[in-house]
C-alpha positions, 0 to 999 in steps of 0.5 A: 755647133758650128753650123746650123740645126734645122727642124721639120718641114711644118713650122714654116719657113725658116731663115738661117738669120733667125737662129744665127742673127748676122750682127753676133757672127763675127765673135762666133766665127772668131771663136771657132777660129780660136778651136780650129786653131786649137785642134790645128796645134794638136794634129800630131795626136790626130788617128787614122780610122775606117768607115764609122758606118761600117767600118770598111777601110778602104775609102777615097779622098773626098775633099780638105777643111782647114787642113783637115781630110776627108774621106769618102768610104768606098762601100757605104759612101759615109764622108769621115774625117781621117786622120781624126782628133783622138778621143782625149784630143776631142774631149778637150776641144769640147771642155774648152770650146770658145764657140761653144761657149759663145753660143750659150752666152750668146747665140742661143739666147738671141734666137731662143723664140724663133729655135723655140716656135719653128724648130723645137715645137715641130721637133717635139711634135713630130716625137709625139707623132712617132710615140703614138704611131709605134705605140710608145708611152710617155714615160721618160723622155732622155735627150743626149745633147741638149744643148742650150736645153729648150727641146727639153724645157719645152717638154717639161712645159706641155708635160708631153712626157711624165719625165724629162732628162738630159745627158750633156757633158759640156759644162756651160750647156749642162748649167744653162740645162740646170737653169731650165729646170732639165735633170742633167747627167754632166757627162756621156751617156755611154759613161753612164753607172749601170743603174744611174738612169731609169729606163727611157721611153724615149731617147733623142740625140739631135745633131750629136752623132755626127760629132763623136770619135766612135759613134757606135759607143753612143749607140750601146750606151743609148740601147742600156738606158732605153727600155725594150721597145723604147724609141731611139730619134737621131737627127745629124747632117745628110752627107748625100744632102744636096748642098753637100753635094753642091758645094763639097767643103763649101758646105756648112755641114762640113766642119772640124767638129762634124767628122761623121757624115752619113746618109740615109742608108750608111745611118741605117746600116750604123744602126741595125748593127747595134741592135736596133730596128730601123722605123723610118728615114726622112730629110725634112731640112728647110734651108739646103737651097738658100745655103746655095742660093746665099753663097751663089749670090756672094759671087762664092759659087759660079753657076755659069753652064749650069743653067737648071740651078741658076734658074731655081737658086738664082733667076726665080728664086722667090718663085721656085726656092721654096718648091725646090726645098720641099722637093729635096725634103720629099726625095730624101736629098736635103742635107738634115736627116732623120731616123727613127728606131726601135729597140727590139724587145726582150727575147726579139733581138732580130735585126729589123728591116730598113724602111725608106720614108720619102 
């Protein structure tokens, strides 16, 4: 929640001050300064990891965050925290986030129209999309980490599925889920009874993997809950993404609660490992080039001898920064990524075949 959650490329353009309005950004960051301080305190129960991805061990040093390190896996080239919060380290940060709670009293209803029109419509759409291409149903629709709910509250209200569910352990989202009319499961999918939840048609999980101690539990909890040939939607930060390669630690998709940074291909190989077939890959973010350009103007990145990006991000900006992002979405180098996946079904359990979606 840290940072900034894009949508598609097809709802226009979209300013980081339309889903952060600048006058609540002071208690934001002073609320997460209380968390990092709060994971700081407790580093002693911090755990070193391989690669989530693939689980290699052998890595680099990739760059520090408040103190924090991360890694640069030699195989995959995943970014990962390591050391890490434990998993009971990390439950607590979540119980107990400021800033989580700040965004739900604050932030998510200051920018609920324009999260709503520019992000969460093409996100529903572009779900639609892949349903009727792959030849889902529309039954049930299960998202993982709703949030403030509107993904969800949206589909309920175009009946764009016959049922929609969350699963959101943090009790301040699972409550604003509640007040939208969203069915909530107020705890982790993988720590889901068997049988507590119908099959899903659909499973979508926006921006959550990258938060997780150990992604692939969410995956073998999602394939228990998603029915055979059911879709699974993830959404997370591109760590080959071109403000991450441009500003490393700098970056807004580098942050304490981020310790999973995969790219297309590291996410696709996480993936097929658990079982699914990987559909399609894409990065349609909207706001890499004015992260960069933002924090060039700021005087915070020097781009003296790097003539190409002062003429795009800087010189001609209002000429060439919207091309320049569409070219990044195209080229699978913006920092928000897609993928979409098919659980195989009964009696084909064949890992599928990646296919790269420019």
């Amino acid at each position: 929640m840290a940072t900034v959650t894009e949508g598609g490329n097809t709802a226009g353009r979209l300013s980081e001050n339309e889903i952060r309005p600048a006058e609540l950004l002071a208690g934001q960051e002073a609320a997460f300064a209380r968390d990092v301080a709060r994971l700081q305190h407790r580093f002693a129960e911090f755990v070193t990891v391989s690669c989530p991805a693939c689980g290699a061990a052998g890595s680099e040093q990739a760059f520090e965050k408040y103190g924090f390190s991360f890694k640069s896996c030699n195989g995959c080239k995943t970014l990962y925290m390591s050391p890490r919060p434990s998993e009971e380290v990390m439950a607590d940060y979540y119980r107990n986030s400021e800033n989580y709670a700040y965004w739900a009293e604050h932030i998510f209803p200051a920018s609920e129209s324009a999260r709503r029109e520019k992000i969460h419509k093409p996100w529903l759409a572009r779900v639609l999309a892949y349903c009727d291409r792959f030849q889902v149903g529309r039954g049930t629709l299960l998202e993982i980490g709703p949030g403030f709910g509107t993904f969800s509250s949206l589909a309920i209200e175009q009946r764009a599925f016959a049922r929609v569910m969350a699963v959101e352990p943090t009790p301040e989202l699972a409550e604003a889920c509640r007040r939208r009319g969203v069915v909530v499961f107020e705890k982790r999918v993988e720590d889901l009874a068997e049988g507590e939840i119908a099959e899903a048609d659909v499973v979508a999980a926006f921006e959550v993997i990258e938060h997780l101690f150990e992604p692939s539990r969410l995956l073998t909890g999602i394939s228990r809950v998603l029915r055979p040939g059911g879709l699974l939607v993830l959404s997370c930060p591109n760590g080959q993404g071109f403000d991450v390669a441009v500003l490393g630690p700098g970056s807004k998709a580098v942050d304490t609660e981020h310790v999973n940074l995969f790219n297309p291909t590291s996410l696709s190989l996480l993936v097929r490992t658990c079982g699914f077939e990987v559909l399609e890959v894409s990065t349609p973010g909207r706001l890499d080039a004015e992260f960069v350009h933002d924090v060039i103007v700021r005087g915070e990145y020097d781009v003296t001898g790097q003539p190409f990006l002062r003429r795009v991000l800087l010189d001609e900006w209002e000429r060439l920064g919207s091309d320049f992002q569409q070219f990044l979405a195209d080229h699978q180098l913006s920092s928000h990524l897609w993928l979409v996946a098919r659980k195989p079904a009964e009696g084909n359990r064949s890992r599928g075949k990646f296919t790269k979606v420019k």
